[in-house]
VMD Tcl script that draws the C-alpha trace (Angstrom):
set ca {
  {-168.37 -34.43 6.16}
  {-165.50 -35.63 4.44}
  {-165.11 -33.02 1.43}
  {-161.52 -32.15 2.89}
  {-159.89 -35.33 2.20}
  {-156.59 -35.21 0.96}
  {-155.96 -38.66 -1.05}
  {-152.72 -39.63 -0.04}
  {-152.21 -41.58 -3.62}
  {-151.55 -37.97 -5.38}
  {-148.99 -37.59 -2.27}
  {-147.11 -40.82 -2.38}
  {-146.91 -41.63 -5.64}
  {-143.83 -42.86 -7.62}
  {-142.70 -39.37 -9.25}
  {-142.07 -38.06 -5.78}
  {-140.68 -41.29 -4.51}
  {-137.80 -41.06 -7.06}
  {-137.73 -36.98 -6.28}
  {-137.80 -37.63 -2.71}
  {-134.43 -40.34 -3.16}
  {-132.95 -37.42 -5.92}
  {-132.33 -35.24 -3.23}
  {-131.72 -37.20 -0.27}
  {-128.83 -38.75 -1.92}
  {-127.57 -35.23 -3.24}
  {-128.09 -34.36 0.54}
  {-125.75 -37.04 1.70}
  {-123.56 -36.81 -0.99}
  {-123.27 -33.06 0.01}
  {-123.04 -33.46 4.06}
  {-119.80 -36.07 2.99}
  {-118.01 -33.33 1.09}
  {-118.84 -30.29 3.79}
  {-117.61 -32.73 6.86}
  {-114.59 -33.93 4.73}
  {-113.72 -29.96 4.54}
  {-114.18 -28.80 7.86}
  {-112.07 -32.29 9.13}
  {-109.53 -30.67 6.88}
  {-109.59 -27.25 8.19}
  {-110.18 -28.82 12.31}
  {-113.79 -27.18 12.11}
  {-116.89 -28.24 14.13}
  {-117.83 -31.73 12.54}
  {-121.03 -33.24 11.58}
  {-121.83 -36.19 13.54}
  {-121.39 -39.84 12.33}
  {-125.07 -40.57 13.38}
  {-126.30 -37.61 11.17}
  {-124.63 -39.32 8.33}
  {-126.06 -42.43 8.77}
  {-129.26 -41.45 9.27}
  {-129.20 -39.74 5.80}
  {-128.16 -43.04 4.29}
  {-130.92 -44.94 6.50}
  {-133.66 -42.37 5.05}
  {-132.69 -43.64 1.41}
  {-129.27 -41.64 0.30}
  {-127.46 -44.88 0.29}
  {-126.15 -44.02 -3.45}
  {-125.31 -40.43 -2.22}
  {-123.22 -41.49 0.92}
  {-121.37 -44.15 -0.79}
  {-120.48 -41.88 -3.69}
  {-119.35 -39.09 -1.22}
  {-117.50 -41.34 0.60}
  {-115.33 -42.41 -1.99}
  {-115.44 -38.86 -4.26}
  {-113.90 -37.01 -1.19}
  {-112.15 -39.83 0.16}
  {-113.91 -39.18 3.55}
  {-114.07 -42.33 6.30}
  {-113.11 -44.82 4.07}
  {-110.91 -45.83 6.60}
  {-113.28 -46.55 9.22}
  {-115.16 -50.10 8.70}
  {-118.24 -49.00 10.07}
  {-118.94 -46.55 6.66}
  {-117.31 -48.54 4.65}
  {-119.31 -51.56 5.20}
  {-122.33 -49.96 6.89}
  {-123.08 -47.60 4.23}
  {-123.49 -50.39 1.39}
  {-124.76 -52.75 3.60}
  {-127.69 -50.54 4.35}
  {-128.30 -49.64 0.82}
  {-128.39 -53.47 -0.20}
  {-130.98 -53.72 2.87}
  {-133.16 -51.00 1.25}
  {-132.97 -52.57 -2.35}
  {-134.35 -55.81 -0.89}
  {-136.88 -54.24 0.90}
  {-138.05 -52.45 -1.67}
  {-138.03 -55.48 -4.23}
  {-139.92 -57.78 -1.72}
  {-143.07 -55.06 -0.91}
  {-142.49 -54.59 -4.70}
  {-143.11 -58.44 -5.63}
  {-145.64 -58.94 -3.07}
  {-147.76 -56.08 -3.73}
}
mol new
graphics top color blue
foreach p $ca { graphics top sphere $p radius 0.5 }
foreach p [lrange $ca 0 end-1] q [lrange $ca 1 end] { graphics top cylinder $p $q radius 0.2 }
display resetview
């Protein structure tokens, strides 16, 4: 009956956890460098919330480093703490399921 089973311990597994957070953060390092051109050219934007939910989804390093690599909304307090504050949330979180488990 249950032949089909896929074990999800093959799936989420810690090679494609540290895959997975390779390429989100080259993702949101990315998104900061094409938004910090088209704000330079006046072009269709990408939206804050877009950016922050690439950091929330794990590409803290990525958005930080974009941020300061293309010198894009380092001016406005809610990336410049929100971004790193997020990332230090993640790091806990990750530490305490790490300790506990």
């Amino acid at each position: 009956m249950f032949e089909n089973t896929i074990d999800l311990t093959k799936i989420f597994n810690l090679q494609n956890a540290i895959i997975y957070l390779i390429l989100i953060n080259i993702i949101a390092f990315v998104a900061m460098g094409i938004d910090k051109h088209k704000a330079k050219y006046g072009k269709w934007r990408i939206k804050e919330s877009v950016l922050f939910t690439l950091v929330l989804l794990g590409g803290g390093i990525g958005g930080i480093a974009g941020m300061y690599v293309f010198r894009h909304k380092t001016k406005k307090m809610r990336f410049v703490i929100g971004f790193p504050a997020i990332l230090i949330f993640e790091i806990f979180v990750i530490i305490y399921y790490t300790c506990i488990a």
